[in-house]
N, CA, C and O atoms as CSV, one atom per row, in Angstrom:
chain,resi,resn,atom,element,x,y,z
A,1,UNK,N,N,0.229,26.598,-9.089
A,1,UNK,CA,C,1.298,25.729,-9.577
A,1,UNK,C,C,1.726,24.736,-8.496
A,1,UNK,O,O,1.783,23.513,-8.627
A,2,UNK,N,N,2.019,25.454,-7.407
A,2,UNK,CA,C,1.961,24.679,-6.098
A,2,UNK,C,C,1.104,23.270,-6.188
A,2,UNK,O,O,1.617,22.177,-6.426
A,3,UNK,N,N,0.089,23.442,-6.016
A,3,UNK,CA,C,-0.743,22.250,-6.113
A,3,UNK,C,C,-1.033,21.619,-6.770
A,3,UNK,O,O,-1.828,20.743,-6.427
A,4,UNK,N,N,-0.409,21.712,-8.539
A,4,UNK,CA,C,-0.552,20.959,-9.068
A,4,UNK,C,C,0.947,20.087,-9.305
A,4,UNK,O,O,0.893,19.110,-10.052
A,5,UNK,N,N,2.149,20.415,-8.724
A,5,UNK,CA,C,2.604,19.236,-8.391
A,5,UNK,C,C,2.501,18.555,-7.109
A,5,UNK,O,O,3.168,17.539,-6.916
A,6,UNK,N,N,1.849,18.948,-6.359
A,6,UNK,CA,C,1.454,18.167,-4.733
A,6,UNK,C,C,0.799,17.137,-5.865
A,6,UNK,O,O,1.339,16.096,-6.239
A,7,UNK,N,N,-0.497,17.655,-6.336
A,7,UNK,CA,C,-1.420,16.429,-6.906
A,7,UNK,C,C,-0.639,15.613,-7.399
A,7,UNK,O,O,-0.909,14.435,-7.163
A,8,UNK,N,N,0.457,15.868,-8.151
A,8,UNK,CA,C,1.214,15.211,-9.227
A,8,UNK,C,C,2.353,14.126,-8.389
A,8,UNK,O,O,2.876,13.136,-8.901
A,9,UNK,N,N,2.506,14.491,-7.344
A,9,UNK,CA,C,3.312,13.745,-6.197
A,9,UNK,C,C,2.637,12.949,-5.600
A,9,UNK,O,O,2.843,11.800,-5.210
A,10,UNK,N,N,1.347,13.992,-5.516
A,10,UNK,CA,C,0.527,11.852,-4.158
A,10,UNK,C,C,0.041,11.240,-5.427
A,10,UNK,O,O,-0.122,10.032,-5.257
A,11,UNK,N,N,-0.280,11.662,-6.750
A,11,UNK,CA,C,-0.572,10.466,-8.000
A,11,UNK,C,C,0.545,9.524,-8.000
A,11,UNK,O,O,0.443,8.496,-7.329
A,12,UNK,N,N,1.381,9.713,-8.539
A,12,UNK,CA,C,2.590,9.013,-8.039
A,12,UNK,C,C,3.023,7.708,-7.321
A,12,UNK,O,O,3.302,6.518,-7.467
A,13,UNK,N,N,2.888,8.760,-6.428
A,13,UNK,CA,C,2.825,7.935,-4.787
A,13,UNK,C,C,2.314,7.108,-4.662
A,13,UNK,O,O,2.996,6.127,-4.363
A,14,UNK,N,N,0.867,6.910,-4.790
A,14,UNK,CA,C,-0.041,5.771,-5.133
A,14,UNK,C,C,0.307,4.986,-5.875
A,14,UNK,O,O,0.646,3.861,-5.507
A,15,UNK,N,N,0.317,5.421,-7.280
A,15,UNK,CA,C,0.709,4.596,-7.880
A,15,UNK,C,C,1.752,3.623,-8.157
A,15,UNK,O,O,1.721,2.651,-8.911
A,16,UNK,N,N,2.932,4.180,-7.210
A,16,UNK,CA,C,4.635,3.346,-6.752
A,16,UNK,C,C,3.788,2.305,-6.220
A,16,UNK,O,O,3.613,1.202,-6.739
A,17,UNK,N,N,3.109,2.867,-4.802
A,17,UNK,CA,C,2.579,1.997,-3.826
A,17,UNK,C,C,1.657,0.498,-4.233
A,17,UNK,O,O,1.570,-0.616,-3.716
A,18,UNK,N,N,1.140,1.073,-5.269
A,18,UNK,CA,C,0.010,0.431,-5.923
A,18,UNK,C,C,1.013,-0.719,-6.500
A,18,UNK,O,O,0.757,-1.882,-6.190
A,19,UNK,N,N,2.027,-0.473,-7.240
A,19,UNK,CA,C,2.790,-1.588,-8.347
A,19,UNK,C,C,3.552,-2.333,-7.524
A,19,UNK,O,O,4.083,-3.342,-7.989
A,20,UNK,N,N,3.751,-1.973,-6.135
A,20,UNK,CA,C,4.800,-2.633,-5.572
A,20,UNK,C,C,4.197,-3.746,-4.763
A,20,UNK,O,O,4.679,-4.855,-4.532
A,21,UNK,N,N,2.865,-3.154,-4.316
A,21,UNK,CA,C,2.095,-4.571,-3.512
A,21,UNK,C,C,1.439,-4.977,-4.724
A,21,UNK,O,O,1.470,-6.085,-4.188
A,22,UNK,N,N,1.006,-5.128,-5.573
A,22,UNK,CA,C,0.343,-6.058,-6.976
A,22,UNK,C,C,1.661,-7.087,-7.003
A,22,UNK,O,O,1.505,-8.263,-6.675
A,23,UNK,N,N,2.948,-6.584,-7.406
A,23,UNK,CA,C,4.151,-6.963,-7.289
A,23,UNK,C,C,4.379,-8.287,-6.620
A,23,UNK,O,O,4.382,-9.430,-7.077
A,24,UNK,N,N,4.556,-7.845,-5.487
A,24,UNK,CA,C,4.463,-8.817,-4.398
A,24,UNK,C,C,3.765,-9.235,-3.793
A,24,UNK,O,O,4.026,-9.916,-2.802
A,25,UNK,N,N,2.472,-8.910,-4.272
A,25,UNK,CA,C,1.052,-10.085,-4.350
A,25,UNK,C,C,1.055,-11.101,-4.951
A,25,UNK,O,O,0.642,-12.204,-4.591
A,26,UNK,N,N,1.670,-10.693,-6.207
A,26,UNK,CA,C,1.909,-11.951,-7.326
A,26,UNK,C,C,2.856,-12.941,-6.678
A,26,UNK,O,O,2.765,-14.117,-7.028
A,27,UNK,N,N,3.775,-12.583,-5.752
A,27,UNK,CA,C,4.448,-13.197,-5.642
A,27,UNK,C,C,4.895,-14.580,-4.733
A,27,UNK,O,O,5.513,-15.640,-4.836
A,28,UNK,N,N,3.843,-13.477,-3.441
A,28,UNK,CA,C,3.937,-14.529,-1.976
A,28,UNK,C,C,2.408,-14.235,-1.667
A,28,UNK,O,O,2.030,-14.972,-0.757
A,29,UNK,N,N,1.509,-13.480,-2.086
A,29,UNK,CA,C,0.231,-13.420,-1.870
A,29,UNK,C,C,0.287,-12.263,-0.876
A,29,UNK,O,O,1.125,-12.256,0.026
A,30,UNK,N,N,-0.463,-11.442,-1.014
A,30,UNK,CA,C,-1.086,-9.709,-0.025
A,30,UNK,C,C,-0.672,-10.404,1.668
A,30,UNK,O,O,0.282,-9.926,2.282
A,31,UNK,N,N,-1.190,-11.109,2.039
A,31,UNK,CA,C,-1.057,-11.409,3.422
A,31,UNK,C,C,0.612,-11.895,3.483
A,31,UNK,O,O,1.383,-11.379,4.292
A,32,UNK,N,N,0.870,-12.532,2.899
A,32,UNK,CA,C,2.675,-12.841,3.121
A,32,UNK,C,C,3.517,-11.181,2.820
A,32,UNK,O,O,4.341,-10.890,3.687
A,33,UNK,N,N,3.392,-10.482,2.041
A,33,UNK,CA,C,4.182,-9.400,2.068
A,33,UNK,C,C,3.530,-8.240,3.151
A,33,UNK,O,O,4.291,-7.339,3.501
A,34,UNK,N,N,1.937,-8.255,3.756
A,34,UNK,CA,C,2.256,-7.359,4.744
A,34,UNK,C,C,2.596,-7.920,6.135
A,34,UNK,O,O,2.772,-7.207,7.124
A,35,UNK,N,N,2.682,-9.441,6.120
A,35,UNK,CA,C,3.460,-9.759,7.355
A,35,UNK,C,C,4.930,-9.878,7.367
A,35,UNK,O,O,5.656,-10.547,8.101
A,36,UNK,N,N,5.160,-9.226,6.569
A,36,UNK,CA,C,6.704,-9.568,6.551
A,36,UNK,C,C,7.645,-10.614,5.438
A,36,UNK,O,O,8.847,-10.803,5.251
A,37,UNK,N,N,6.533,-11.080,4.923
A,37,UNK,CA,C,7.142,-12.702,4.706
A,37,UNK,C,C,7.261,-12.351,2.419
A,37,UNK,O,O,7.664,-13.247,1.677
């Protein structure tokens, strides 16, 4: 049971990660949001 919410937490995880730089790719382009900008 343990491990199937670990799995269920880094799915997740990724996937926050995933929507938030697409996000703000769209927005200022991949290189402007991991420099800061």
């Amino acid at each position: 049971m343990t491990m199937v919410l670990t799995i269920l937490q880094l799915i997740s995880a990724v996937t926050v990660t995933l929507v938030v730089l697409f996000q703000s790719g769209k927005r200022s382009g991949l290189s402007g949001s991991i420099s800061g900008g």
